[in-house]
RODO-2510 file (C-alpha; in nm, 4 decimals, decimal comma):
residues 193
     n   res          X          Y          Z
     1     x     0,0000     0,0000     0,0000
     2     x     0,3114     0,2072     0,0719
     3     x     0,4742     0,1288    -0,2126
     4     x     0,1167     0,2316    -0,4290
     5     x     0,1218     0,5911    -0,2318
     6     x     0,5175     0,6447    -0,3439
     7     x     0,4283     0,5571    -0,7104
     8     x     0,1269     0,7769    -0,7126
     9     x     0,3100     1,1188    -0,5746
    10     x     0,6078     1,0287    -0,7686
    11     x     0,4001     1,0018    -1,0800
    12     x     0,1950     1,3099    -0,9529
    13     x     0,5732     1,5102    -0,9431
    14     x     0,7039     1,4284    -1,2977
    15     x     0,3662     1,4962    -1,4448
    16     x     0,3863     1,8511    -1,2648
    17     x     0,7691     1,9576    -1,3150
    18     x     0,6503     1,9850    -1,6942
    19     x     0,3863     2,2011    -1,6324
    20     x     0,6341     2,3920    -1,3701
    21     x     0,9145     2,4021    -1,6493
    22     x     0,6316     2,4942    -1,9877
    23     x     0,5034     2,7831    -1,7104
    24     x     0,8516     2,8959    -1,6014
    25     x     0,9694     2,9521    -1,9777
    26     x     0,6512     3,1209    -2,0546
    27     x     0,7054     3,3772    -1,7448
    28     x     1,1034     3,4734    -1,8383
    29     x     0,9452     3,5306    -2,1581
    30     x     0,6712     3,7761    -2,0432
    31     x     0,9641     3,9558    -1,8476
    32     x     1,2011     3,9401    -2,1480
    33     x     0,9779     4,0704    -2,4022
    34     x     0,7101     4,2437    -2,2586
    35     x     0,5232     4,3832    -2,5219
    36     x     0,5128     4,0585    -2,6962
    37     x     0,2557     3,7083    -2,6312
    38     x     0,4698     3,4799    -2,4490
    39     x     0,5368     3,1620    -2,6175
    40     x     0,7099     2,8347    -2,5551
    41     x     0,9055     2,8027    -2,8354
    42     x     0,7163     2,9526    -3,0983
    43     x     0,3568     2,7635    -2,9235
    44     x     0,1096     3,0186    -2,7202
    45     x    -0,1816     2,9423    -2,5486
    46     x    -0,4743     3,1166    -2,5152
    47     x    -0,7889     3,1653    -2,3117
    48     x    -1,1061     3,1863    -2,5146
    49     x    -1,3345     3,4449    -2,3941
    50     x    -1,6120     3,4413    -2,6305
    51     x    -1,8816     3,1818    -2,7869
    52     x    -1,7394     3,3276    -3,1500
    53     x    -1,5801     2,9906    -3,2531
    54     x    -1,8395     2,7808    -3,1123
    55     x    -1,9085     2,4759    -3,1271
    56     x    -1,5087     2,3789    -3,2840
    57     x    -1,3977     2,6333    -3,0254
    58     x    -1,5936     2,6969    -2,6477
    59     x    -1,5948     2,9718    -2,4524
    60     x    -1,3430     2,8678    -2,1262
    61     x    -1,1056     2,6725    -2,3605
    62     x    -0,6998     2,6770    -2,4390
    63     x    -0,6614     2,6494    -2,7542
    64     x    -0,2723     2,6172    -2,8617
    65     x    -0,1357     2,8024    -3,1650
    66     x     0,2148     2,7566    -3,3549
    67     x     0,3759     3,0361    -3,4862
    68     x     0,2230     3,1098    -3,8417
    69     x     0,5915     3,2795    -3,9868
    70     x     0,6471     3,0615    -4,3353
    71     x     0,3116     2,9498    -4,3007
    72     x     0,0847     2,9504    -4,6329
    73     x    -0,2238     3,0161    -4,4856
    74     x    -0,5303     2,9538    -4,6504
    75     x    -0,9389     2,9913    -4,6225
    76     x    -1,0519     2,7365    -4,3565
    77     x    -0,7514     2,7903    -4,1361
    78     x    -0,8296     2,9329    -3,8240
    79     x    -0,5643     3,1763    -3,6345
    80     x    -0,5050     3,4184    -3,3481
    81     x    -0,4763     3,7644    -3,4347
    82     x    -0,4148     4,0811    -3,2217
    83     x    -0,7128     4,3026    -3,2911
    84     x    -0,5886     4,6375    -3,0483
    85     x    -0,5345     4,5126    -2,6722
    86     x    -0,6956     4,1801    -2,7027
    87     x    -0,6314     3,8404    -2,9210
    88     x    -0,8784     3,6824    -3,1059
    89     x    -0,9572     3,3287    -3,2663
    90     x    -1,1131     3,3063    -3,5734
    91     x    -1,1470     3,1593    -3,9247
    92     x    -1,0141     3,2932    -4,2382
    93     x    -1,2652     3,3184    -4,5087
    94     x    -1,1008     3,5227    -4,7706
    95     x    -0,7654     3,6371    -4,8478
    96     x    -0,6950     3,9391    -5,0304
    97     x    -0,4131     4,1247    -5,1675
    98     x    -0,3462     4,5329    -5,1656
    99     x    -0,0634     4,7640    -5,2602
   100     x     0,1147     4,4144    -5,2959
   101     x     0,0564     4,2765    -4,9471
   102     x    -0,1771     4,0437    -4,7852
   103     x    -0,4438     4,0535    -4,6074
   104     x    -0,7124     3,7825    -4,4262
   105     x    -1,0539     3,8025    -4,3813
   106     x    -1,1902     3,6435    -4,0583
   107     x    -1,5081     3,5285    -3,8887
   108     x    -1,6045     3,3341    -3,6217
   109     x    -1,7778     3,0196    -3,7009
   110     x    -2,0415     3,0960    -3,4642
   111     x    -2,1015     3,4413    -3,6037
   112     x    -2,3433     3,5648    -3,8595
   113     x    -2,1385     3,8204    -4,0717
   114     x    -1,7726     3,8167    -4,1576
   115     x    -1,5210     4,0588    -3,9658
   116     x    -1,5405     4,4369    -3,9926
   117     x    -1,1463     4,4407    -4,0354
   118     x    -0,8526     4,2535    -4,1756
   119     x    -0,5823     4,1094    -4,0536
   120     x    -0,2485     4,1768    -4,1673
   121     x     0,0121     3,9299    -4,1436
   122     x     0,2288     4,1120    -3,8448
   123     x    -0,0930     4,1063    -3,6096
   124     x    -0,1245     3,7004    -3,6718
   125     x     0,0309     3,5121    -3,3406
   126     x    -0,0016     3,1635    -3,5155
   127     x    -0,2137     2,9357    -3,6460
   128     x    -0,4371     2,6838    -3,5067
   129     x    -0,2825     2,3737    -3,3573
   130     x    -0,5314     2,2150    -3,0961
   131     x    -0,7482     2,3062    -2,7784
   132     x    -0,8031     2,1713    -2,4031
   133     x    -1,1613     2,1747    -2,3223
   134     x    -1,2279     2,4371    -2,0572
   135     x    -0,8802     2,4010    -1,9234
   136     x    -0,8696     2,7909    -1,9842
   137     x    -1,1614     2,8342    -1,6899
   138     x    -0,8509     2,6551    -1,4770
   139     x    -0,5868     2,8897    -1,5931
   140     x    -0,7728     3,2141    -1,5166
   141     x    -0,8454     3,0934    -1,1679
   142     x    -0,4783     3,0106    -1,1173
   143     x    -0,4626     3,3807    -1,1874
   144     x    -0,5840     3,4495    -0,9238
   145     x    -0,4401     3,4950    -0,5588
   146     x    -0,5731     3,1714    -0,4289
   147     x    -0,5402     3,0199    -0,7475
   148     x    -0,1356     3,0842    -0,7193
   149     x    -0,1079     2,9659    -0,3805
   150     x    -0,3043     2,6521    -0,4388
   151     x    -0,1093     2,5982    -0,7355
   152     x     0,2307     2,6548    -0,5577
   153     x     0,1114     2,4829    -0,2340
   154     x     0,0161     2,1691    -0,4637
   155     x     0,3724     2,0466    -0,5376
   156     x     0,5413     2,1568    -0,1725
   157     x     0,2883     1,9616     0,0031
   158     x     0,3452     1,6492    -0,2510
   159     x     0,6950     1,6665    -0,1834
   160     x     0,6692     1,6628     0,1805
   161     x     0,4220     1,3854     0,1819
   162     x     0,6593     1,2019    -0,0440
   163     x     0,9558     1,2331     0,2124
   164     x     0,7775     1,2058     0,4962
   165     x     0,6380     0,8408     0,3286
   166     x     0,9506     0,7700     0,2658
   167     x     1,0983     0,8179     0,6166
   168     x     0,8255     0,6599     0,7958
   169     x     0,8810     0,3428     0,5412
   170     x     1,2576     0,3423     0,6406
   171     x     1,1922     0,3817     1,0045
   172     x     0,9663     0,0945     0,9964
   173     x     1,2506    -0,0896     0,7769
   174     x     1,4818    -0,0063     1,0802
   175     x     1,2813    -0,1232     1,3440
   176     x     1,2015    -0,4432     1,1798
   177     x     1,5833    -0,4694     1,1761
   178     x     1,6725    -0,3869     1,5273
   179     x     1,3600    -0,6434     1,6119
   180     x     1,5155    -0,9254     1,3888
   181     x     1,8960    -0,8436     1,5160
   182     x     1,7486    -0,8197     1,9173
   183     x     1,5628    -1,1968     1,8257
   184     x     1,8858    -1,2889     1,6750
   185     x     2,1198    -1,1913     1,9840
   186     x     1,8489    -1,3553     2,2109
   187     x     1,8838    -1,6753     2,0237
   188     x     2,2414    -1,6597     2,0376
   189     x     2,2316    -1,5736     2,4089
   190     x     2,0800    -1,8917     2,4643
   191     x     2,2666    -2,1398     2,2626
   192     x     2,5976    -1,9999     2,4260
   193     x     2,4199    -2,1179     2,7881
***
């Protein structure tokens, strides 16, 4: 049963010390280059905010995007765009060309009308790679003060447990020991009588 509590925290740590490492990168990066999306080697994530994608994208997902540079994008594609102070998902429909450079039409799949705008390749973040069902809901609450400490307090108190299991399974080790040497001497005691 001891053995089945190790395994499960130890399992519990590696799975974490990804997340820990993917979350530390992400940070330096924010610090770095502030006035830039922080990525993790060219991959961003992103809360979704609005039911424009629905139902391929839901409000309270993370969807993940890869860095569109070198990327022929085409209609059906759908990418993340900086529209002013916010980033949106959403499908390109057309794809135009003026004065010799690009540009994409957009719309959500969940709206009625295309995009009043469009987006130029510098305000493209990346394109589409996958989402994680309302795992975004989880991320803006470990925004949050209590979401931090929980989220810090998570992995210290897993340690802990970890060594304190640990020590109480080599204590027990050690008095099983001392019991089997004491047995041992006592049996040796009496022979020698």
């Amino acid at each position: 049963m001891k053995k089945i509590k190790m395994i499960i925290l130890s399992v519990l740590l590696i799975l974490l010390l990804p997340i820990i490492l993917i979350n530390s990168v992400i940070i330096v990066n924010s610090y770095i280059k502030p006035n830039e999306i922080p990525s993790f080697f060219g991959w961003k994530p992103f809360i979704v905010l609005s039911g424009s994608m629905e139902t391929q994208i839901n409000t309270g997902d993370l969807v993940v995007v890869k860095d569109a540079q070198n990327t022929e994008l085409k209609n059906g594609d759908i990418i993340a765009f900086k529209n002013g102070d916010s980033v949106i998902t959403h499908r390109i429909v057309d794809k135009v060309e003026e004065e010799g450079k690009i540009k994409y039409k957009t719309k959500g799949d969940n709206n009625n009308a295309t995009d009043d705008w469009y987006v130029s390749p510098e305000q493209i973040e990346g394109i589409y790679q996958f989402k994680m069902s309302k795992l975004g809901n989880i991320a803006m609450f470990i925004q949050t003060p209590i979401g931090m400490i929980i989220c810090l307090s998570i992995p210290i108190i897993l340690i802990i447990l970890t060594q304190m299991t640990a020590s109480k399974e080599k204590q027990k080790d050690m008095e099983q020991e001392i019991e089997k040497l004491k047995k041992q001497n006592k049996e040796l005691t009496q022979s020698n009588k």
